[in-house]
Structures are given as structure tokens and as C-alpha cells.
N, CA, C, O and CB atoms as a CASP TS submission, in Angstrom:
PFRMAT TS
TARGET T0000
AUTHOR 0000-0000-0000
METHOD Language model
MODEL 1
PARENT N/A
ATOM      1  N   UNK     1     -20.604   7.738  -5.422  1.00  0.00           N
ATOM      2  CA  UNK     1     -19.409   8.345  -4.856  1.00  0.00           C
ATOM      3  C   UNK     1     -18.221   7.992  -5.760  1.00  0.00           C
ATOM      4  O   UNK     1     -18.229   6.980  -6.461  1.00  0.00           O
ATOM      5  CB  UNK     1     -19.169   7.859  -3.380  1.00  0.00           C
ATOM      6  N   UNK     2     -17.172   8.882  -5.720  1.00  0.00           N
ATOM      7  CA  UNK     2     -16.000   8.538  -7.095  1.00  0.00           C
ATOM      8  C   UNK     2     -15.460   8.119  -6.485  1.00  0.00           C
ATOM      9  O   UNK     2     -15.800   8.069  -5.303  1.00  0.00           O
ATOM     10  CB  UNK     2     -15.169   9.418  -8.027  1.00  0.00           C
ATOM     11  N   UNK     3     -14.245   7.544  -6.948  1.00  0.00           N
ATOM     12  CA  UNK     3     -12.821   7.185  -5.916  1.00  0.00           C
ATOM     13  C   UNK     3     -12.175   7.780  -5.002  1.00  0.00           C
ATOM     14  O   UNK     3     -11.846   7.349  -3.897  1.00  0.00           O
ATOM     15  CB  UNK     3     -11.814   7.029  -6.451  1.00  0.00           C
ATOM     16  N   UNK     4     -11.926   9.137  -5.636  1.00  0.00           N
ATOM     17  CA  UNK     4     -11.327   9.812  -5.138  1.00  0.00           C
ATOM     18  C   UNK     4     -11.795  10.391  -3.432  1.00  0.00           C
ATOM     19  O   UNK     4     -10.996  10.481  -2.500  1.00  0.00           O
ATOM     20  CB  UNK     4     -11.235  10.614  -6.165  1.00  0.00           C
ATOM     21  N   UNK     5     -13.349  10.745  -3.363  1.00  0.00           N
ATOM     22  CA  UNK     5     -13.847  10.327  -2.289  1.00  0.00           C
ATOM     23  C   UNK     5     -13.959   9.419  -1.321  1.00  0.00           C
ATOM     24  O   UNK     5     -13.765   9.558  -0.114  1.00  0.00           O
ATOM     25  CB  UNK     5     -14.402  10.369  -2.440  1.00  0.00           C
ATOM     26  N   UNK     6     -14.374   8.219  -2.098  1.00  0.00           N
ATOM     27  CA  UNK     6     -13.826   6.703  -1.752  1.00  0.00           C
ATOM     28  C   UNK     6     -12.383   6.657  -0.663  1.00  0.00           C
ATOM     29  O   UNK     6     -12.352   6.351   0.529  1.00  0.00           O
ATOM     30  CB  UNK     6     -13.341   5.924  -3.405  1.00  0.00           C
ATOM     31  N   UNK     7     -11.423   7.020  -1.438  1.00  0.00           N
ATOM     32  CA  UNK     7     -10.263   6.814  -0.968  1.00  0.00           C
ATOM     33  C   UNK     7     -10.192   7.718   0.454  1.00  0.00           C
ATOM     34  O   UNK     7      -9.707   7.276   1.496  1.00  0.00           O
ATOM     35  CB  UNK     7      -9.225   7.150  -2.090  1.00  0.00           C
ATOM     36  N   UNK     8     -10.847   9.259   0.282  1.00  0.00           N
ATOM     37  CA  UNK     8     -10.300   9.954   1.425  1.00  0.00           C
ATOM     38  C   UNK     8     -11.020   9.730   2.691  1.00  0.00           C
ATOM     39  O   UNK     8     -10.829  10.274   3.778  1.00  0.00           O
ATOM     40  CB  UNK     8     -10.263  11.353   1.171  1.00  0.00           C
ATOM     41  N   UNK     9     -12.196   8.503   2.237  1.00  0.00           N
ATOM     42  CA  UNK     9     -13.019   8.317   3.287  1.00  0.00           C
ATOM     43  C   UNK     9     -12.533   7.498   4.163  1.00  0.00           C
ATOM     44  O   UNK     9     -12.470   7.637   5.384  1.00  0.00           O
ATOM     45  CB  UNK     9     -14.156   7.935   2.963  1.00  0.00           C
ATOM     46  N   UNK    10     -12.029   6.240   3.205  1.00  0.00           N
ATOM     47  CA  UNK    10     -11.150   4.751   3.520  1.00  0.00           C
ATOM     48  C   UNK    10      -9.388   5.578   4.687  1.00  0.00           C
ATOM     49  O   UNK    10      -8.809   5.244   5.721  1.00  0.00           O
ATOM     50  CB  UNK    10     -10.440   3.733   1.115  1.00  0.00           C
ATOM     51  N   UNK    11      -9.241   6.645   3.710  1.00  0.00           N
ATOM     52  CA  UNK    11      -7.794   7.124   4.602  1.00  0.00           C
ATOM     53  C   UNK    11      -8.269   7.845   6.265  1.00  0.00           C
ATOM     54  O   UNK    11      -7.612   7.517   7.253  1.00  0.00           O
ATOM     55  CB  UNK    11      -6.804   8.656   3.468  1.00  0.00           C
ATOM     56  N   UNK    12      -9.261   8.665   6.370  1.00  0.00           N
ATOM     57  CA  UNK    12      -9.721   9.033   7.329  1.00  0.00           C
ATOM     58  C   UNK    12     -10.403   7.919   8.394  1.00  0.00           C
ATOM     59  O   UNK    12     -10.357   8.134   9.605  1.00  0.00           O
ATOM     60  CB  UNK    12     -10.464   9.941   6.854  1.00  0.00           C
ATOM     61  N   UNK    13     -11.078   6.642   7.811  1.00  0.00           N
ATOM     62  CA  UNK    13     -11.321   5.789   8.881  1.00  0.00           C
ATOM     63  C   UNK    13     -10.128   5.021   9.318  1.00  0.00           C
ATOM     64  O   UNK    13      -9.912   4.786  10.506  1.00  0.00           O
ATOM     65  CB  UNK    13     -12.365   4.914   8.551  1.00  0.00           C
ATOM     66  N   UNK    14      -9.401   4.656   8.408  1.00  0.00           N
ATOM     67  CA  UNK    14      -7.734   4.302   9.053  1.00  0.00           C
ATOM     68  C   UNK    14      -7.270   5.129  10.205  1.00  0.00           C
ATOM     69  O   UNK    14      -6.896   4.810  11.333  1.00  0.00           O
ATOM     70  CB  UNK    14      -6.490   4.597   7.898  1.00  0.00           C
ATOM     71  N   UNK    15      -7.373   6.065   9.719  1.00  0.00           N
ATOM     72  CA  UNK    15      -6.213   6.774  10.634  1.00  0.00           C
ATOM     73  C   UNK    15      -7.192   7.505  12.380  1.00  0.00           C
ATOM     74  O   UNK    15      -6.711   8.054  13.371  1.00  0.00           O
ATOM     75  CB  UNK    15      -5.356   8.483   9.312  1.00  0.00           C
ATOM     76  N   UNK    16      -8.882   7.088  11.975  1.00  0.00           N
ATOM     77  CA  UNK    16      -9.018   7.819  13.062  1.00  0.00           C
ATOM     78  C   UNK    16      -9.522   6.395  13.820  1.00  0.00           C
ATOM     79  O   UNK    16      -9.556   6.478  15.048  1.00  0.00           O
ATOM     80  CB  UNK    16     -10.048   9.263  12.943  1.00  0.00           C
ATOM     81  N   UNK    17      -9.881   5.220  13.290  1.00  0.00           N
ATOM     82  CA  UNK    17      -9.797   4.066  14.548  1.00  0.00           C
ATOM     83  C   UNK    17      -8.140   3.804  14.957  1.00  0.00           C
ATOM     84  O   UNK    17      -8.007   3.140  15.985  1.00  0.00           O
ATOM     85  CB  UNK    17     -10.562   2.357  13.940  1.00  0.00           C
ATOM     86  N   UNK    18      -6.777   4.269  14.244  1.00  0.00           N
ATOM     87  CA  UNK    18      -5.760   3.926  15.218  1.00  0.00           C
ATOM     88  C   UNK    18      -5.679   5.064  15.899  1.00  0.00           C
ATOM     89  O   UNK    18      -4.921   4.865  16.849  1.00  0.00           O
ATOM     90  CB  UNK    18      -4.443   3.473  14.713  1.00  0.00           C
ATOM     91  N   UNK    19      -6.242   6.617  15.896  1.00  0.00           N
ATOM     92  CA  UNK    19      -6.192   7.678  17.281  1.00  0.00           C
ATOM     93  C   UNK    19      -6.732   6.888  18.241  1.00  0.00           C
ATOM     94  O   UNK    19      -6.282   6.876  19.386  1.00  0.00           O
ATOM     95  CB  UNK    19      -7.104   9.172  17.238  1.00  0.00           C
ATOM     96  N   UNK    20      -8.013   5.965  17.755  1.00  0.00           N
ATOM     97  CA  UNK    20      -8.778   5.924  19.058  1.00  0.00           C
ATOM     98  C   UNK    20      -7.741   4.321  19.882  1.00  0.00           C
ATOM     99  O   UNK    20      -7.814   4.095  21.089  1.00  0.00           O
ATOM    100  CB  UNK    20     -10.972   5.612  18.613  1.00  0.00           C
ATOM    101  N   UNK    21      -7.252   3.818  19.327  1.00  0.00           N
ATOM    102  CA  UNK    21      -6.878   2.962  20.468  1.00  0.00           C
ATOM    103  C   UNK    21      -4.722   3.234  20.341  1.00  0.00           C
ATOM    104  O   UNK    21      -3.827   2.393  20.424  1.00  0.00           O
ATOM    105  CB  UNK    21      -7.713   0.868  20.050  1.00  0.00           C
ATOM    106  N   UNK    22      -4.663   4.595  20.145  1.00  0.00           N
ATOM    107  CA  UNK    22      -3.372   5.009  20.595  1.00  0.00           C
ATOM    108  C   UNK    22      -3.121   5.208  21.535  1.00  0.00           C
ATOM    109  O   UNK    22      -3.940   5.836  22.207  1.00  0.00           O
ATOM    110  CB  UNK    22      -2.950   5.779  20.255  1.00  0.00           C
ATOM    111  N   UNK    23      -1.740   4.761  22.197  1.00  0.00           N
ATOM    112  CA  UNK    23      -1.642   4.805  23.800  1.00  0.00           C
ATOM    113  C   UNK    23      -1.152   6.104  23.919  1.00  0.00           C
ATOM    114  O   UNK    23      -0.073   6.269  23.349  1.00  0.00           O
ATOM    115  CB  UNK    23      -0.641   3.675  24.586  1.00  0.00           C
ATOM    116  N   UNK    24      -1.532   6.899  24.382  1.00  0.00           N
ATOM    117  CA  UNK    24      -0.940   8.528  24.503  1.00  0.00           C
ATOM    118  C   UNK    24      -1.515   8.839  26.309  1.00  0.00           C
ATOM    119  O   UNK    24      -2.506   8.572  26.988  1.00  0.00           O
ATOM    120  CB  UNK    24      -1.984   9.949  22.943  1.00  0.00           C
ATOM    121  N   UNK    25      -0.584   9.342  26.434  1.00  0.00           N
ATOM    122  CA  UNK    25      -0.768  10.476  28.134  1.00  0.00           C
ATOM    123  C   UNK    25      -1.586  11.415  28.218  1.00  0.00           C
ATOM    124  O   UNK    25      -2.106  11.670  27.132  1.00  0.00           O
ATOM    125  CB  UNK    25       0.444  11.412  28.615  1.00  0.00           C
ATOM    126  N   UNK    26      -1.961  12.118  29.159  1.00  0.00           N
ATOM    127  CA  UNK    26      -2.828  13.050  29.629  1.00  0.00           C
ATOM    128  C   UNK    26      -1.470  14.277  29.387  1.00  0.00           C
ATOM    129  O   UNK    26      -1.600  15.379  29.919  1.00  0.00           O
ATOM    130  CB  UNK    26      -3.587  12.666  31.384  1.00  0.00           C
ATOM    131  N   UNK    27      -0.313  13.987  28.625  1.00  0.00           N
ATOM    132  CA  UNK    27       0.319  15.436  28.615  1.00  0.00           C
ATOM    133  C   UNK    27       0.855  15.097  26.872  1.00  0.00           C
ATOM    134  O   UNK    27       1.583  15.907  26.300  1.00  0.00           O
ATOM    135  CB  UNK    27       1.862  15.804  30.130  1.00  0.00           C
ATOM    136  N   UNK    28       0.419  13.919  26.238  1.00  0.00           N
ATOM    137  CA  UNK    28       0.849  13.564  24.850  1.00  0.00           C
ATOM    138  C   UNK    28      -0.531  12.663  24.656  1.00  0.00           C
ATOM    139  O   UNK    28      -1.089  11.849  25.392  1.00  0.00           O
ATOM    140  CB  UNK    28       2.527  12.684  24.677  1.00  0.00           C
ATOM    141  N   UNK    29      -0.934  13.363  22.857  1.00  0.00           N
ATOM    142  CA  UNK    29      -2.055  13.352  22.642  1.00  0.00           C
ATOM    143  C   UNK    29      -2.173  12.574  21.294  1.00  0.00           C
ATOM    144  O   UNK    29      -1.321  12.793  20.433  1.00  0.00           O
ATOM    145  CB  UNK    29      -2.540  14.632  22.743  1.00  0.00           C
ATOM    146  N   UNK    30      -3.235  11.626  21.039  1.00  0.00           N
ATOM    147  CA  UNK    30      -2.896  11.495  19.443  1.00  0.00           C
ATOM    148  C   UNK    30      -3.741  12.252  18.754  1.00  0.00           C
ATOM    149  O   UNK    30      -4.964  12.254  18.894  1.00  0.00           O
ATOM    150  CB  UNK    30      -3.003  10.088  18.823  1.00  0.00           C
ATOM    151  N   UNK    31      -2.712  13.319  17.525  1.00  0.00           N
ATOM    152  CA  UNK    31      -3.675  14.446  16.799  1.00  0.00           C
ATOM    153  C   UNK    31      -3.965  14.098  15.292  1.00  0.00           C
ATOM    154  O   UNK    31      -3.072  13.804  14.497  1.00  0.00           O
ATOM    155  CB  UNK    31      -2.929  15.999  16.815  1.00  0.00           C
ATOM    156  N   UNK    32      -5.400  14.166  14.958  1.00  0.00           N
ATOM    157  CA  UNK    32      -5.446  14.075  13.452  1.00  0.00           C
ATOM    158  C   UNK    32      -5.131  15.037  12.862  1.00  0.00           C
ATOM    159  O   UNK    32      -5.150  16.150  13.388  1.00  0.00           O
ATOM    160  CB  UNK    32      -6.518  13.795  12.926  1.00  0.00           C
ATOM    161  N   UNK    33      -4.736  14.804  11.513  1.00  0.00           N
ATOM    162  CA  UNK    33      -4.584  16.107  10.857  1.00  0.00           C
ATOM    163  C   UNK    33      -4.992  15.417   9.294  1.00  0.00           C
ATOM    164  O   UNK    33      -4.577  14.431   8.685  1.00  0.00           O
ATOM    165  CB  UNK    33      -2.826  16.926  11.081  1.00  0.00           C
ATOM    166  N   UNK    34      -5.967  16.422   9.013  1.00  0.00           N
ATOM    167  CA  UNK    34      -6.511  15.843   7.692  1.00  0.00           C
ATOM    168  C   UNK    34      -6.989  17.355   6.883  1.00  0.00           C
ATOM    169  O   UNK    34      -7.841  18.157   7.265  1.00  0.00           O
ATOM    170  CB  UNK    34      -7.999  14.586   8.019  1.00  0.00           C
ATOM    171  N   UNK    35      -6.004  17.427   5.479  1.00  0.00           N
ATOM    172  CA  UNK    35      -5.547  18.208   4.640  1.00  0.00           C
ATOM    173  C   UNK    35      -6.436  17.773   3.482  1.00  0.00           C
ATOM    174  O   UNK    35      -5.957  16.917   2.738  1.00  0.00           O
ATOM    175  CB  UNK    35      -4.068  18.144   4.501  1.00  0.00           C
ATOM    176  N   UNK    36      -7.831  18.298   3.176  1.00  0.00           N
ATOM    177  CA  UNK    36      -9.053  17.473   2.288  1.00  0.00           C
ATOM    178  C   UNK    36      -8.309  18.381   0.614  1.00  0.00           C
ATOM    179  O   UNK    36      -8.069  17.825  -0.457  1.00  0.00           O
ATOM    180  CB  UNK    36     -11.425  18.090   2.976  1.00  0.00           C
ATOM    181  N   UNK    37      -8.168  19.473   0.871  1.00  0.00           N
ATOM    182  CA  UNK    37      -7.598  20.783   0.135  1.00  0.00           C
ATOM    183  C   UNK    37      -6.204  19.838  -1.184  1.00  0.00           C
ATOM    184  O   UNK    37      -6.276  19.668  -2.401  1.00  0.00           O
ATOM    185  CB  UNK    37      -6.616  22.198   1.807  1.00  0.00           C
ATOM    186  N   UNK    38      -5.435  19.561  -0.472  1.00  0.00           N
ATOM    187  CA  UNK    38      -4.408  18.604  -1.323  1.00  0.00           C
ATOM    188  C   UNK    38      -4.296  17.545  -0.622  1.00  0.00           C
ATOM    189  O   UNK    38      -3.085  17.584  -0.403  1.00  0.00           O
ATOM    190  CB  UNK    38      -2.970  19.108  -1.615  1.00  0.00           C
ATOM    191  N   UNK    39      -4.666  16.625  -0.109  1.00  0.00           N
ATOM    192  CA  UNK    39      -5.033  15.561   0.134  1.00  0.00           C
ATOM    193  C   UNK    39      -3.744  14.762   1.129  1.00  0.00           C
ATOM    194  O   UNK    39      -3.221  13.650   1.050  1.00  0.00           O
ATOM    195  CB  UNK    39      -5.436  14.993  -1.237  1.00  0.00           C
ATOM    196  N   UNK    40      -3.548  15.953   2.086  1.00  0.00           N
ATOM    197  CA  UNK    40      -2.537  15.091   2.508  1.00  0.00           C
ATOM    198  C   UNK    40      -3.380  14.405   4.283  1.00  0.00           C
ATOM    199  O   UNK    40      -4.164  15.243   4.729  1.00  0.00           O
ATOM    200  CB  UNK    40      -0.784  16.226   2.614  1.00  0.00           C
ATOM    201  N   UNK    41      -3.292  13.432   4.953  1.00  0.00           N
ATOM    202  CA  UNK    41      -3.779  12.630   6.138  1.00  0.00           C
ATOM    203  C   UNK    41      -2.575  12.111   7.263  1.00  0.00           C
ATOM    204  O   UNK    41      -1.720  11.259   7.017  1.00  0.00           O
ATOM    205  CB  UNK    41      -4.540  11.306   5.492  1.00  0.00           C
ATOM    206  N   UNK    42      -2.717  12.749   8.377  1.00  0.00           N
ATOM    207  CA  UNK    42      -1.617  12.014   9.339  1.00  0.00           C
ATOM    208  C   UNK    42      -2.393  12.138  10.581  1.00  0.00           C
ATOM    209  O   UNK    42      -3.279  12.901  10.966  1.00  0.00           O
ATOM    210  CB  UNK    42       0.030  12.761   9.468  1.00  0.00           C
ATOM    211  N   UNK    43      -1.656  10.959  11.165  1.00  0.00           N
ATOM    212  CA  UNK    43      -1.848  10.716  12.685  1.00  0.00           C
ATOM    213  C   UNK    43      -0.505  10.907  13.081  1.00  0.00           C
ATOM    214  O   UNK    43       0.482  10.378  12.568  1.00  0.00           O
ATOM    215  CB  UNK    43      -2.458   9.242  13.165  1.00  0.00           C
ATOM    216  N   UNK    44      -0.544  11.958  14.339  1.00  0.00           N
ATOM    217  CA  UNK    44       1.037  12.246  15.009  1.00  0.00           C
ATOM    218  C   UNK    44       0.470  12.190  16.745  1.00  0.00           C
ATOM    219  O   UNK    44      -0.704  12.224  17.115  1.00  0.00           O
ATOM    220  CB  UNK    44       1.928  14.261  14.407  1.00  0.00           C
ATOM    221  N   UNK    45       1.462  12.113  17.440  1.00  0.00           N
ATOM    222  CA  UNK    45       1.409  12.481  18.408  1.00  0.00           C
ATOM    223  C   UNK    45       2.010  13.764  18.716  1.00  0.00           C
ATOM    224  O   UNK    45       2.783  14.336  17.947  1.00  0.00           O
ATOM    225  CB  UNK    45       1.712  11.647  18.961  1.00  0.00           C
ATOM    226  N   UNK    46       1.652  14.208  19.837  1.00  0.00           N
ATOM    227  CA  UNK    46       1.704  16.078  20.001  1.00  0.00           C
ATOM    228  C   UNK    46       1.829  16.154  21.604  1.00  0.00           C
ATOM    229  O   UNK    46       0.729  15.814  22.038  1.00  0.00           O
ATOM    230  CB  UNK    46      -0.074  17.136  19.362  1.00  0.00           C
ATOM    231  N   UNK    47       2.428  16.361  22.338  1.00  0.00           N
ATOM    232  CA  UNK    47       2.202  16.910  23.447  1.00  0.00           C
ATOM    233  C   UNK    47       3.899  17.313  23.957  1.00  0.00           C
ATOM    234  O   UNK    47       4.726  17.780  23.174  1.00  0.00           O
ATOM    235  CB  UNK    47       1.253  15.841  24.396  1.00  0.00           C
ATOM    236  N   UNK    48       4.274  16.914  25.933  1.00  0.00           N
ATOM    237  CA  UNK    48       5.339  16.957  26.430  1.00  0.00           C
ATOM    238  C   UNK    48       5.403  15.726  27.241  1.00  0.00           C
ATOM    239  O   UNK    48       4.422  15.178  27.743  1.00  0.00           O
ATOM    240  CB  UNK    48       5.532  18.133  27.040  1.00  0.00           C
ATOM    241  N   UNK    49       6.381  15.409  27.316  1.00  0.00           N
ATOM    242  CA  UNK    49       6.621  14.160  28.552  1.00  0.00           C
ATOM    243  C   UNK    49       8.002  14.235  28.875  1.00  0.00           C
ATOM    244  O   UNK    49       9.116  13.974  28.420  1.00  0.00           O
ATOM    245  CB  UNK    49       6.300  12.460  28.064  1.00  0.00           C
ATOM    246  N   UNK    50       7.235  14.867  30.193  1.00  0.00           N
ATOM    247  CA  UNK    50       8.458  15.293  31.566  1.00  0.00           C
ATOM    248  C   UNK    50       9.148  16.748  30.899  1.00  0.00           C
ATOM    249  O   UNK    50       8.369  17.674  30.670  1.00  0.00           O
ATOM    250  CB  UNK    50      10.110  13.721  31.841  1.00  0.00           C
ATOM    251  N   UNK    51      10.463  16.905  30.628  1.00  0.00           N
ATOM    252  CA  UNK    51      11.037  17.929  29.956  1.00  0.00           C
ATOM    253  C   UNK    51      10.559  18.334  28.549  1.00  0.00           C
ATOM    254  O   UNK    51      10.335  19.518  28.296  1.00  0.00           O
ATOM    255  CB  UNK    51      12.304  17.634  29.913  1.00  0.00           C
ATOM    256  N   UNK    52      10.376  17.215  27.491  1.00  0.00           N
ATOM    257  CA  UNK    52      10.928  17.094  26.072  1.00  0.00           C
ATOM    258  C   UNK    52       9.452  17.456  25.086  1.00  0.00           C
ATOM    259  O   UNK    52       8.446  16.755  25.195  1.00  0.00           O
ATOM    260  CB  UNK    52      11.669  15.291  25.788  1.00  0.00           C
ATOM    261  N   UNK    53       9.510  18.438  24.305  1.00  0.00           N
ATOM    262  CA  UNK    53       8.574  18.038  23.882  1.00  0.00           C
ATOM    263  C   UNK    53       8.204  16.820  22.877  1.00  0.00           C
ATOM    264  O   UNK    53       8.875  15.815  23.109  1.00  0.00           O
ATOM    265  CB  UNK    53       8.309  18.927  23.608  1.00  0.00           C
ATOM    266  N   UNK    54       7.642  16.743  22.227  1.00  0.00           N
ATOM    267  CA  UNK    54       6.638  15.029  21.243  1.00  0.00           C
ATOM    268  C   UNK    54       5.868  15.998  20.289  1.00  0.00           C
ATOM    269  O   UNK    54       4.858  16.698  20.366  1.00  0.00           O
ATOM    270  CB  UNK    54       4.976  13.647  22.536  1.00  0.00           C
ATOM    271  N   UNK    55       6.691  15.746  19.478  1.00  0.00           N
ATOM    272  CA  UNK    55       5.832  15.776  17.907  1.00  0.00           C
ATOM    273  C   UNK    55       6.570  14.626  17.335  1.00  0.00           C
ATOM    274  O   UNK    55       7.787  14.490  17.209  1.00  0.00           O
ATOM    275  CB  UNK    55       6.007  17.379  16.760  1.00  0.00           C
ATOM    276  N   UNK    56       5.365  13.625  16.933  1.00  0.00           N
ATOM    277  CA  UNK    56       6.154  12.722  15.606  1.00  0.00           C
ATOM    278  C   UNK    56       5.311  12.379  14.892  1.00  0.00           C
ATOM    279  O   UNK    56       4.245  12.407  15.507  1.00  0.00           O
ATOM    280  CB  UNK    56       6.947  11.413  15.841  1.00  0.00           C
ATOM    281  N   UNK    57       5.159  11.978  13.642  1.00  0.00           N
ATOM    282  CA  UNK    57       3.717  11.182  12.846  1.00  0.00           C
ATOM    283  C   UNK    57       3.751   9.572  13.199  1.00  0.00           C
ATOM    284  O   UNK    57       4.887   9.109  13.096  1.00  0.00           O
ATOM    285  CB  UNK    57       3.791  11.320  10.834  1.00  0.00           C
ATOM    286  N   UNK    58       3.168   9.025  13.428  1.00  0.00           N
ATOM    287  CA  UNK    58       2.691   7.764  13.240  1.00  0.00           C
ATOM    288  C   UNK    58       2.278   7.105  11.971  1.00  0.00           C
ATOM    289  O   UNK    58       2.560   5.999  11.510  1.00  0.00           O
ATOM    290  CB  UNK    58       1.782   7.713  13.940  1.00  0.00           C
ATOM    291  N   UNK    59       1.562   8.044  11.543  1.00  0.00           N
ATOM    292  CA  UNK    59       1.282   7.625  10.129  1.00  0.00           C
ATOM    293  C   UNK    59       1.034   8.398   9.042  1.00  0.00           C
ATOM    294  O   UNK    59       0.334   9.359   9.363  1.00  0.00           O
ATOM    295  CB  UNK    59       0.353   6.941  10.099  1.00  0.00           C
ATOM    296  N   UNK    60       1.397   8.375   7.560  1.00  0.00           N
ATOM    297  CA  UNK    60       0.959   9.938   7.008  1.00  0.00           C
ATOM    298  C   UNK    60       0.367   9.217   5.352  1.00  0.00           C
ATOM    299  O   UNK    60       0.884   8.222   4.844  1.00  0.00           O
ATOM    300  CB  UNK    60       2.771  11.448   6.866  1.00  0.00           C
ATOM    301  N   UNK    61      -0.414   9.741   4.943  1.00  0.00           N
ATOM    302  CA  UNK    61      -1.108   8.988   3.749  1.00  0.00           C
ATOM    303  C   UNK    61      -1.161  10.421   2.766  1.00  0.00           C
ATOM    304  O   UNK    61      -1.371  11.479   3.359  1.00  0.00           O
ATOM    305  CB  UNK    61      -2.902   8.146   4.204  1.00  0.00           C
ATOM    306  N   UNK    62      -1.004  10.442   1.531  1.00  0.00           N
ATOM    307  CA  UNK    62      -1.328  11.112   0.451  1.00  0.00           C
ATOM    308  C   UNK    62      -2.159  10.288  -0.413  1.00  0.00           C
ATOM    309  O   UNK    62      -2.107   9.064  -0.531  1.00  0.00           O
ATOM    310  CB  UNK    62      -0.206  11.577  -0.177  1.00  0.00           C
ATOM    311  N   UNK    63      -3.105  11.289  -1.132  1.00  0.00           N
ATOM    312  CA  UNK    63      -4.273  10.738  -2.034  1.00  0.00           C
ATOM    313  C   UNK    63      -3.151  11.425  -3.773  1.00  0.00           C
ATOM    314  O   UNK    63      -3.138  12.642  -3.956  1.00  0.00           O
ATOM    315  CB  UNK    63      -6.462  11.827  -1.498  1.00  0.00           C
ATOM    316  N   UNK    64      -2.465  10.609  -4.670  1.00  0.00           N
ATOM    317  CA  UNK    64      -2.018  11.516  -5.936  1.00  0.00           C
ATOM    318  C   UNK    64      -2.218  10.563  -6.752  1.00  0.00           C
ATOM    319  O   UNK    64      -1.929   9.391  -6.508  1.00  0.00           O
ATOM    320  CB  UNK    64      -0.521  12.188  -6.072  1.00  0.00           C
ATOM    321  N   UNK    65      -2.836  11.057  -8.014  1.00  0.00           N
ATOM    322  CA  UNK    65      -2.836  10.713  -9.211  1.00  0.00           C
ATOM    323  C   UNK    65      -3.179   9.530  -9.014  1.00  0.00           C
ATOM    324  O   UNK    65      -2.496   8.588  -9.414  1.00  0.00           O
ATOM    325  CB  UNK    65      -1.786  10.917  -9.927  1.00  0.00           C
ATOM    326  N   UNK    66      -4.849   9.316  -8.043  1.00  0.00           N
ATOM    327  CA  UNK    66      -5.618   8.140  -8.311  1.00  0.00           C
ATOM    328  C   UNK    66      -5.255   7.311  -7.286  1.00  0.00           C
ATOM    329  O   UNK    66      -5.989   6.450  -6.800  1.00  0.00           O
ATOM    330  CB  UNK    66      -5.420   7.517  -9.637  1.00  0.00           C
ATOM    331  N   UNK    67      -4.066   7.572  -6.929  1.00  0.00           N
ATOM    332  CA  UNK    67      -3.884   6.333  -6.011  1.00  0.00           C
ATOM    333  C   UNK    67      -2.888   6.959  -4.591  1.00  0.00           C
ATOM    334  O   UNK    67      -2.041   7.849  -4.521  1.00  0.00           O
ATOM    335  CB  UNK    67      -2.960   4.908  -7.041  1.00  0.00           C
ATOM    336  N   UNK    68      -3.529   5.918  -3.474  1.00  0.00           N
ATOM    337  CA  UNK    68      -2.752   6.434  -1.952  1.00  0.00           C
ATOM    338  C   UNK    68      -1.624   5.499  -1.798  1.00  0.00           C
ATOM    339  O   UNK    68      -1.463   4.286  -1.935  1.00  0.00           O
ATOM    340  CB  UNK    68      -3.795   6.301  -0.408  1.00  0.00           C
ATOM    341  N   UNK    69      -0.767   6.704  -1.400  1.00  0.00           N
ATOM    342  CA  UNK    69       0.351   6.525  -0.978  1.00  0.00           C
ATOM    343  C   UNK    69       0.494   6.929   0.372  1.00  0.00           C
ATOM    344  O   UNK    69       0.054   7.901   0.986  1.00  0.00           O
ATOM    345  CB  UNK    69       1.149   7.049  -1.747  1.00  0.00           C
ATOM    346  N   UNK    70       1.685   5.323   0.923  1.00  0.00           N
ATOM    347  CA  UNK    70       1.815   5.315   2.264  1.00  0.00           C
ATOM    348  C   UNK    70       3.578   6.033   2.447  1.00  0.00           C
ATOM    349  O   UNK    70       4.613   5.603   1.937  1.00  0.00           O
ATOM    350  CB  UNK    70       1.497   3.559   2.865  1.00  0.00           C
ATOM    351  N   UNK    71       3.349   7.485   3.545  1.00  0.00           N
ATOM    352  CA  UNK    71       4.244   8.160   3.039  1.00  0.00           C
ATOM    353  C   UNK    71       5.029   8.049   4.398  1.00  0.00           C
ATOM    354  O   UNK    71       6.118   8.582   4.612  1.00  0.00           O
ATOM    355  CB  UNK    71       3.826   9.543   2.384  1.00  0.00           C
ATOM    356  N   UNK    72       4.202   7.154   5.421  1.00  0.00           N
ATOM    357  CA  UNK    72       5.296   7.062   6.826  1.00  0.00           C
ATOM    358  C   UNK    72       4.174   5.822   7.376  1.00  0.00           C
ATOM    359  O   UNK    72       2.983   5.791   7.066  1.00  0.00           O
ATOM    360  CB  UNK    72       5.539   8.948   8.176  1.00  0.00           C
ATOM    361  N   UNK    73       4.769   4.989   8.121  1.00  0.00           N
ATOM    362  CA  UNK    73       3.603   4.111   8.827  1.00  0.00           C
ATOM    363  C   UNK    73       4.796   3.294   9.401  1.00  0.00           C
ATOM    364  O   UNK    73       4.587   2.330  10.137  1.00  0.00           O
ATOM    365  CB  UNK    73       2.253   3.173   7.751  1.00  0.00           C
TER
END
């Protein structure tokens, strides 16, 4: 396996053991979003609570030029 694989494997198990113990509601959700195409990886939350809606990232990772970058956490 190359690095570059390596890496998007290492960024995808990051980000999907913190979905699984994210505290989110039955009306706010934690969503992966994983961009294999240009290499971009985030965990956001997504839903409504009460009025407002909830979009924010939690965390967002890029794979460039060999090496990951932490682009929100």
C-alpha cells in the first residue's frame, strides 16, 4: 500500500471513531464527508435544534503534496 493510501485510510479511521462517540441529538447528527477524488475529509455536525439550524465541521483534514493537513480541529 503507498502512502498516499496509507494516509487516507489513517484520516478516515480518525474521523469515523470520533462520529461514533459524538454527542449529537436525534434532530443533530454527526455527518462524514469524505472527498477520496481531491482528498478532502470532515466530520460536521448537520441537523436543527429547536428553531436554528447546525451545520459546523468538527474536524476537516486534507491529504496535499504527501502530507495531511489539519485544516479545522
Amino acid at each position: 500500500m503507498d502512502n498516499l493510501e496509507r494516509y487516507r485510510q489513517f484520516v478516515k479511521q480518525i474521523l469515523s471513531e470520533h462520529a461514533e462517540i459524538a454527542t449529537t441529538t436525534n434532530m443533530v447528527k454527526a455527518e462524514l464527508i469524505f472527498d477520496t477524488e481531491h482528498d478532502h475529509y470532515q466530520l460536521a455536525y448537520v441537523g436543527c435544534q429547536g428553531d436554528k439550524r447546525v451545520f459546523g465541521p468538527v474536524m476537516h483534514f486534507d491529504i496535499q503534496e504527501g502530507k495531511i493537513w489539519i485544516q479545522y480541529n
